[in-house]
MDAnalysis code that builds the backbone (N, CA, C; Angstrom):
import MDAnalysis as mda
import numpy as np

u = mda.Universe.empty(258, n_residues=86, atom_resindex=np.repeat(np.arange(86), 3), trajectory=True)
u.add_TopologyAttr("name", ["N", "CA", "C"] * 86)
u.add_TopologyAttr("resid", np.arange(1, 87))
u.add_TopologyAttr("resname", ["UNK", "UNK", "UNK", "UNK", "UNK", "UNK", "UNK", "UNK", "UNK", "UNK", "UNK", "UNK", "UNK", "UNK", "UNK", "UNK", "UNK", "UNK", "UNK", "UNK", "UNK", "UNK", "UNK", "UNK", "UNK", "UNK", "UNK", "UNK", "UNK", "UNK", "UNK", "UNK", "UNK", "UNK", "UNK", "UNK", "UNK", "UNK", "UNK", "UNK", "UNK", "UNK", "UNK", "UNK", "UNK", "UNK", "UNK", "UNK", "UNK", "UNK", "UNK", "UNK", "UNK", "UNK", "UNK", "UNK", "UNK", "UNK", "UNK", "UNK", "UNK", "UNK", "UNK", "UNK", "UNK", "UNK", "UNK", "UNK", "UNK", "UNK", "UNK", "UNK", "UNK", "UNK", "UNK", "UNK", "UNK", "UNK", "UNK", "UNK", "UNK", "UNK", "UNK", "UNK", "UNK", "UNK"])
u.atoms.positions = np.array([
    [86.734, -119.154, 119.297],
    [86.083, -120.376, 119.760],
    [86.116, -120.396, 121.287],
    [85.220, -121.007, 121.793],
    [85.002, -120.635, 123.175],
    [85.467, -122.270, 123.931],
    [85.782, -122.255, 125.196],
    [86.342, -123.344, 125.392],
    [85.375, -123.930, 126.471],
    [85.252, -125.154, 126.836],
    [84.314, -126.269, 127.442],
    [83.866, -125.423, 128.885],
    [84.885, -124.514, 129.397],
    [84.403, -123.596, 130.710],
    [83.646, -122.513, 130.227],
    [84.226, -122.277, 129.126],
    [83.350, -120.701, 128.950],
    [81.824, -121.218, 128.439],
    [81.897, -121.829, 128.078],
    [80.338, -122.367, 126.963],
    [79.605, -122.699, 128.039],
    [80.076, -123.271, 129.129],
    [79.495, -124.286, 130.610],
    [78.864, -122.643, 131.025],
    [79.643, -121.710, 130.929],
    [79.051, -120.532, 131.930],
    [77.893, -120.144, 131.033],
    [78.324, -119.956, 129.806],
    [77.542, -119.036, 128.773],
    [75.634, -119.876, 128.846],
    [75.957, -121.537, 128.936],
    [74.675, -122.269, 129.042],
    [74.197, -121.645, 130.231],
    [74.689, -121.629, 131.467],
    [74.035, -121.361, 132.322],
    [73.716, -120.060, 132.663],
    [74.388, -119.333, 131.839],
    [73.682, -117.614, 131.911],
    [72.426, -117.769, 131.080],
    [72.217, -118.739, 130.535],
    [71.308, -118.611, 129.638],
    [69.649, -119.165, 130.311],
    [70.031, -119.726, 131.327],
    [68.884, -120.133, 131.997],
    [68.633, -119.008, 133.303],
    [67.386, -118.482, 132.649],
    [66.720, -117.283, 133.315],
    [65.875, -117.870, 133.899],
    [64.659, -116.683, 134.734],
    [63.769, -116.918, 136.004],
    [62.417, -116.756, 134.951],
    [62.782, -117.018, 133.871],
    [61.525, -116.939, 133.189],
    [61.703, -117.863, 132.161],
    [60.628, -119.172, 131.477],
    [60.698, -120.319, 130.845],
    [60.639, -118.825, 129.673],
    [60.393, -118.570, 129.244],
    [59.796, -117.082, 127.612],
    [61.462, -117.271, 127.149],
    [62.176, -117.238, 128.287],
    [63.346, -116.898, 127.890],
    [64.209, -117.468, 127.657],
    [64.248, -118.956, 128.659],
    [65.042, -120.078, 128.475],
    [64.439, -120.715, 127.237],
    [63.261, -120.872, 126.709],
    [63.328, -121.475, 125.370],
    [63.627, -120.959, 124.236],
    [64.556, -119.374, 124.371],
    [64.862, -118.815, 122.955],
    [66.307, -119.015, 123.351],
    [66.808, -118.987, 124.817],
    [68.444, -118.654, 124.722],
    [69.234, -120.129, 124.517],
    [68.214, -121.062, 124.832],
    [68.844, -122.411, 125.484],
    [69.127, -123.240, 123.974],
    [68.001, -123.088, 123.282],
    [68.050, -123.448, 121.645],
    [69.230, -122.949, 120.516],
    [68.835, -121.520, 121.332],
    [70.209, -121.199, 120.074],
    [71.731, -121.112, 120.474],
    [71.820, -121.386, 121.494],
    [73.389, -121.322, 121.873],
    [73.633, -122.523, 121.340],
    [73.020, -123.897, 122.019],
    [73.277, -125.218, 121.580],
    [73.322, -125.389, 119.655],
    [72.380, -124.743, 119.414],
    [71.949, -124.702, 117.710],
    [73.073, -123.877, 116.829],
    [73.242, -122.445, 117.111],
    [73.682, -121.411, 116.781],
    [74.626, -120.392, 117.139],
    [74.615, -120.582, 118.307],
    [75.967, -119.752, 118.898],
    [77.703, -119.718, 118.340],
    [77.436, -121.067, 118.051],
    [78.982, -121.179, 117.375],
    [79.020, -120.815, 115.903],
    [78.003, -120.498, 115.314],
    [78.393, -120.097, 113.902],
    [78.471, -118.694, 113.982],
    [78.074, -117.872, 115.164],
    [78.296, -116.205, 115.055],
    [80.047, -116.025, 115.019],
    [80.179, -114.754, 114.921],
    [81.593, -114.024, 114.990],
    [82.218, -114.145, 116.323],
    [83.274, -114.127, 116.506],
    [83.706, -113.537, 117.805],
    [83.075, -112.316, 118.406],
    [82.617, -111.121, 117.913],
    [82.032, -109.789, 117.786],
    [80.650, -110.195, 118.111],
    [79.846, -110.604, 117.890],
    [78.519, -111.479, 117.711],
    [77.917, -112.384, 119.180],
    [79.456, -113.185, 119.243],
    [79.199, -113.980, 120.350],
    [79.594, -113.149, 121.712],
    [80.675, -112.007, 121.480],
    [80.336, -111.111, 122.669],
    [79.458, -110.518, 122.799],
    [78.682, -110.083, 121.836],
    [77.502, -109.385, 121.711],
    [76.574, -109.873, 122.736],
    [76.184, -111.420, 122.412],
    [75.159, -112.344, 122.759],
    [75.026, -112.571, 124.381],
    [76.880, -112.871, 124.968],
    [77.576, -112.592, 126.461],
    [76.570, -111.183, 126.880],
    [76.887, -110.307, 126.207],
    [76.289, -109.118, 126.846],
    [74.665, -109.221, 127.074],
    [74.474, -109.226, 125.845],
    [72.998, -109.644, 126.015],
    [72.189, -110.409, 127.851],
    [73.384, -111.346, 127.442],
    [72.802, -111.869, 128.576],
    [72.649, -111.725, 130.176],
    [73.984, -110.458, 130.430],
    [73.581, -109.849, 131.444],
    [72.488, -108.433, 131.146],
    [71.438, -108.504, 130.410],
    [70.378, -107.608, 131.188],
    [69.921, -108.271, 131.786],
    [68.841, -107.453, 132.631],
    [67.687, -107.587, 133.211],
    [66.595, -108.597, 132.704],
    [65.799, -109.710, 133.505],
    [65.488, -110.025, 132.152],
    [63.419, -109.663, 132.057],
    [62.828, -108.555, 132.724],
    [62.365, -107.926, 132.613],
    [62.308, -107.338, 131.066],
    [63.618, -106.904, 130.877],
    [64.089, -106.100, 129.696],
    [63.952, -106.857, 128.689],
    [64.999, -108.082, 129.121],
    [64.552, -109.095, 127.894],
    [63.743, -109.642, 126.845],
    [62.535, -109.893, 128.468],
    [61.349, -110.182, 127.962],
    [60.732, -108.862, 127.380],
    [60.545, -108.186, 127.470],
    [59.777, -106.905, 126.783],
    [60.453, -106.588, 125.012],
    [61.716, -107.053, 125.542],
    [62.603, -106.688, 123.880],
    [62.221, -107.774, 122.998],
    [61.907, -109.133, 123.304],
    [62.155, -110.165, 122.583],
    [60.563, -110.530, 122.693],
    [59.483, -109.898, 123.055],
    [58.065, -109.891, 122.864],
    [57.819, -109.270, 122.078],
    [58.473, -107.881, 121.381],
    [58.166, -106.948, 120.958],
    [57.165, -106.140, 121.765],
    [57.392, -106.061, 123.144],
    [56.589, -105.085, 123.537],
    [57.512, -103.747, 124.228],
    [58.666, -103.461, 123.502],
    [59.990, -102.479, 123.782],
    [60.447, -103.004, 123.008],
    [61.286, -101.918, 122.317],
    [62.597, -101.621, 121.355],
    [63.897, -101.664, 122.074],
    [64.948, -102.343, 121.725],
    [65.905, -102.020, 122.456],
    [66.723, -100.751, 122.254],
    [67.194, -99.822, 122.696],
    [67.935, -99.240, 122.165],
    [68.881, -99.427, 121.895],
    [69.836, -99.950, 122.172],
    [71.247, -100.335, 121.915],
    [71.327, -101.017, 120.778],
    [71.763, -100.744, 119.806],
    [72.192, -101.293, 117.921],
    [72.434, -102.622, 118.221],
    [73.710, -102.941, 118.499],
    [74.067, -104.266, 118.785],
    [73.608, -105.257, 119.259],
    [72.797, -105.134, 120.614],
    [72.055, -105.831, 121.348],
    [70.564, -106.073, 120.765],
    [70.023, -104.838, 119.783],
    [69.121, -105.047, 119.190],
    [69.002, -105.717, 118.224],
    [70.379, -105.849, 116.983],
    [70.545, -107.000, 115.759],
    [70.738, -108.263, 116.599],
    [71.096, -108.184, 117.767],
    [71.362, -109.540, 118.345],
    [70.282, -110.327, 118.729],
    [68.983, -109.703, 119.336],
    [68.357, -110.352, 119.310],
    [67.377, -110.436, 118.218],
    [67.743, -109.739, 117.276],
    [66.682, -110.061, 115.805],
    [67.302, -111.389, 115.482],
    [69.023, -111.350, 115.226],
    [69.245, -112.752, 114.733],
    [68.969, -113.757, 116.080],
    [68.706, -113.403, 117.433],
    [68.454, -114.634, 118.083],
    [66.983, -115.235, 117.577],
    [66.159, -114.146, 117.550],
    [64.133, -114.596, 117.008],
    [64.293, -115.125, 115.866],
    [65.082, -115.120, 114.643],
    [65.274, -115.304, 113.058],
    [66.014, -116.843, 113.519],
    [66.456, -116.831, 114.569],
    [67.330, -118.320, 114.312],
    [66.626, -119.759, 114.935],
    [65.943, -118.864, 116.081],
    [65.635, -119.783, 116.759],
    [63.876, -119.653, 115.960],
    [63.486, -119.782, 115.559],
    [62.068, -119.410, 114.198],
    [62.755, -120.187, 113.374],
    [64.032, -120.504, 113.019],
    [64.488, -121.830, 111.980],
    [63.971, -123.479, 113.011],
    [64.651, -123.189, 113.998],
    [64.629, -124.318, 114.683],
    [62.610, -124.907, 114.912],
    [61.913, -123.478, 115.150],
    [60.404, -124.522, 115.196],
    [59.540, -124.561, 113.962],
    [60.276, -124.382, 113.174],
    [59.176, -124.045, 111.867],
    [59.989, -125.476, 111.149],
])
């Protein structure tokens, strides 16, 4: 479980230089972040220092990520946050 400082950072890593991006990261941390794993939610930390160039290309589907982890991570970020507008 993450504590009132770490979550404060984790929101604000989550607000990127691109709106594409702040409306998938900003939804599901608040929505979803706390029901992942410990394993999961570091995952997600990582995630969030790429590039977000990268980001955007991974989470458009216009690039594959390579990295396993980072790549289920953001399938369950598109699958979760696709609960929230549907």
């Amino acid at each position: 479980m993450f504590d009132a400082k770490r979550t404060a950072r984790l929101k604000w890593a989550c607000r990127r230089g691109m709106l594409e991006l702040d409306v998938l990261f900003l939804p599901f941390v608040e929505q979803g972040f706390d029901q992942l794993s410990s394993e999961q939610q570091e995952t997600f930390e990582r995630l969030l220092t790429c590039d977000d160039p990268d980001l955007f290309a991974w989470f458009m589907g216009h690039q594959v990520c390579t990295d396993p982890e980072l790549a289920k991570m953001i399938d369950i970020v598109l699958k979760r946050v696709k609960l929230y507008v549907d």
